[in-house]
C-alpha positions as CSV (number, residue, x, y, z in Angstrom):
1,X,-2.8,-17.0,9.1
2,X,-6.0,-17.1,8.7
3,X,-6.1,-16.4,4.9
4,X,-3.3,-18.9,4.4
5,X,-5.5,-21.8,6.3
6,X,-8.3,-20.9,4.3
7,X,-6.7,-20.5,0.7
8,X,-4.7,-24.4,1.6
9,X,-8.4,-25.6,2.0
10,X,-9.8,-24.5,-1.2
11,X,-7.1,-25.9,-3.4
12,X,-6.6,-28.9,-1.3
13,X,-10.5,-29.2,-2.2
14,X,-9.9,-28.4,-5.8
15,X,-7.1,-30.2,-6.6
16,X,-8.7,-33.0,-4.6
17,X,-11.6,-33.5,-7.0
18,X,-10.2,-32.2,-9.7
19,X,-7.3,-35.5,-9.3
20,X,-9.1,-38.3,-8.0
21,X,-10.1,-40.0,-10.6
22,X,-7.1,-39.9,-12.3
23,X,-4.5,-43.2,-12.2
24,X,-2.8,-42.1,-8.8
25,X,-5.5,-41.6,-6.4
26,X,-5.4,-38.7,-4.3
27,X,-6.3,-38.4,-0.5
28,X,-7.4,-35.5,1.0
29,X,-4.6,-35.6,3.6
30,X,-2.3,-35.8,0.4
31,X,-4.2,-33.0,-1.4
32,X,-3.4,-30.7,1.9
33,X,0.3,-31.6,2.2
34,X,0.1,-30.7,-1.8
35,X,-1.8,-27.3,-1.3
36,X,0.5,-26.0,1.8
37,X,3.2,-27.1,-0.3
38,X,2.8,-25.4,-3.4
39,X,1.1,-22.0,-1.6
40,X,4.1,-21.4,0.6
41,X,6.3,-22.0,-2.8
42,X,8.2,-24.8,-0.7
43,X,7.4,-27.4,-3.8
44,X,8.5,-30.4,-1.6
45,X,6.6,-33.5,-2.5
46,X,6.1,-37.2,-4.3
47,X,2.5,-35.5,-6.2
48,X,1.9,-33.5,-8.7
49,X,-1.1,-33.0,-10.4
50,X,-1.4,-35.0,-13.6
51,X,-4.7,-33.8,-15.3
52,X,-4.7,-30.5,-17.3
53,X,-7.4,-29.3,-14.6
54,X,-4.9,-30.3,-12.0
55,X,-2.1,-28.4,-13.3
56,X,-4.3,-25.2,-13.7
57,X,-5.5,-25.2,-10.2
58,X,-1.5,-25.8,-9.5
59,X,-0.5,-22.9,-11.5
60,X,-3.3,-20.8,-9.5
61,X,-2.2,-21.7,-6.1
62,X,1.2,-20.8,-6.9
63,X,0.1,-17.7,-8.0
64,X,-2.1,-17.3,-4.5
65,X,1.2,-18.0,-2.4
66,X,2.7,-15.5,-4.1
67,X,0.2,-12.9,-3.8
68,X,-0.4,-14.0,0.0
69,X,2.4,-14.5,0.9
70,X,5.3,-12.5,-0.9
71,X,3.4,-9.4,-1.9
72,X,2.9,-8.0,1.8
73,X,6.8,-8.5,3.0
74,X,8.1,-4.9,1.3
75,X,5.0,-3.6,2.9
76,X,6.3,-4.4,6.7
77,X,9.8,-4.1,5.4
78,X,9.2,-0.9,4.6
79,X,7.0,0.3,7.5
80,X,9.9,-1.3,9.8
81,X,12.7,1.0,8.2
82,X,10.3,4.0,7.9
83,X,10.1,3.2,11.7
84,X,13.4,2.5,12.6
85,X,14.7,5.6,11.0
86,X,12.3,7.9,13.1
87,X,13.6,6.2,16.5
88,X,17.3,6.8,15.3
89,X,16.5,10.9,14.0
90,X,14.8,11.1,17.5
91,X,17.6,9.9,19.3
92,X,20.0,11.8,17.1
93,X,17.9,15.0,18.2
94,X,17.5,14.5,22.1
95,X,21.2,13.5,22.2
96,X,22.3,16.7,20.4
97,X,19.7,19.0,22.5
98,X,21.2,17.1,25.8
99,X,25.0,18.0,24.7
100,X,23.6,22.0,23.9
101,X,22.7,22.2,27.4
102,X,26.2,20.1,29.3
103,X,27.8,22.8,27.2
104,X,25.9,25.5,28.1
105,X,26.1,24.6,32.0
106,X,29.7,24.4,30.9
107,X,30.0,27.5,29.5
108,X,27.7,29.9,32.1
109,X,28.2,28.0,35.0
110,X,24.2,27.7,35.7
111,X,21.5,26.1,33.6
112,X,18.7,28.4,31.9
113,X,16.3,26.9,34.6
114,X,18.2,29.4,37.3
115,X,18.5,32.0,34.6
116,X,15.4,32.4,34.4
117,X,14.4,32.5,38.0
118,X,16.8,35.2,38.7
119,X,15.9,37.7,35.6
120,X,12.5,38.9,35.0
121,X,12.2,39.3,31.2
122,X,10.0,42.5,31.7
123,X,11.9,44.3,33.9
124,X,15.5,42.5,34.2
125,X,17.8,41.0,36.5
126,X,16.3,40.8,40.1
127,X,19.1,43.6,41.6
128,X,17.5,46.1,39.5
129,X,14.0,45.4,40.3
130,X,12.5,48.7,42.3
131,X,12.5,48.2,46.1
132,X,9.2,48.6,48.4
133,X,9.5,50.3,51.2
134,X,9.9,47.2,53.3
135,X,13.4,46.6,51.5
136,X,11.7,43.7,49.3
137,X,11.5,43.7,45.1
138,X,8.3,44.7,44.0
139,X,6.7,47.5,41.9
140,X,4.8,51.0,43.2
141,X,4.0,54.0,41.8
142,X,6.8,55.7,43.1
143,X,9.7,53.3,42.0
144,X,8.6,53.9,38.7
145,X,9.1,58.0,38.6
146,X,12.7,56.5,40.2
147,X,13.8,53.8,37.3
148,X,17.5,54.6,35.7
């Protein structure tokens, strides 16, 4: 916005004195409605510059509204549907991974979350885990001479 203000300012200025001594005289308040008019390639108004000079600095500032104002739109266009398509192949993915496991609950009856609480991946399922003496799972010396 910024660049836009400033660029309406310099041709206003420039087309300003580059017009007023020529038969229509030009305000400054005209010059700026011309300038904001021709940079945002609107092209609404009574004036147009009528000196060679004039028509130069009309041709440039066409050329800036283009350049400032044209040019950047594929750039956010395209960093929009760069964007966009990231969120949907994101969703696509977490929706898939969430049907994989309703189908796997389905399918075992339990989730991997109890699966893996109930079988050590070392050893195996928890019933054939070696006993201590106390009747609880756990490892010694000699229920490893008594492993099937």
């Amino acid at each position: 916005m910024v660049l836009v203000s400033v660029t309406v300012l310099t041709f206003s200025s420039l087309i300003y004195f580059a017009e007023k001594d020529s038969e229509n005289k030009w305000s400054f308040l005209d010059s700026f409605w011309w300038g904001l008019m021709t940079l945002t390639t609107v092209g609404y108004g009574s004036k147009a510059p009528k000196t060679a000079v004039g028509q130069s600095i009309g041709g440039l500032c066409a050329l800036m509204g283009i350049f400032i104002l044209a040019l950047p739109v594929p750039i956010v266009v395209n960093s929009f549907a760069t964007n966009y398509k990231n969120r949907i192949w994101r969703n696509e993915v977490m929706q898939k991974k969430q049907e994989r496991e309703a189908e796997g609950e389905k399918k075992e009856g339990f989730n991997m979350k109890d699966m893996s609480s109930k079988v050590d991946p070392e050893i195996g399922p928890a019933s054939k885990m070696p006993k201590k003496s106390n009747g609880e799972a756990g490892t010694t010396v000699e229920s490893f001479v008594n492993i099937d």
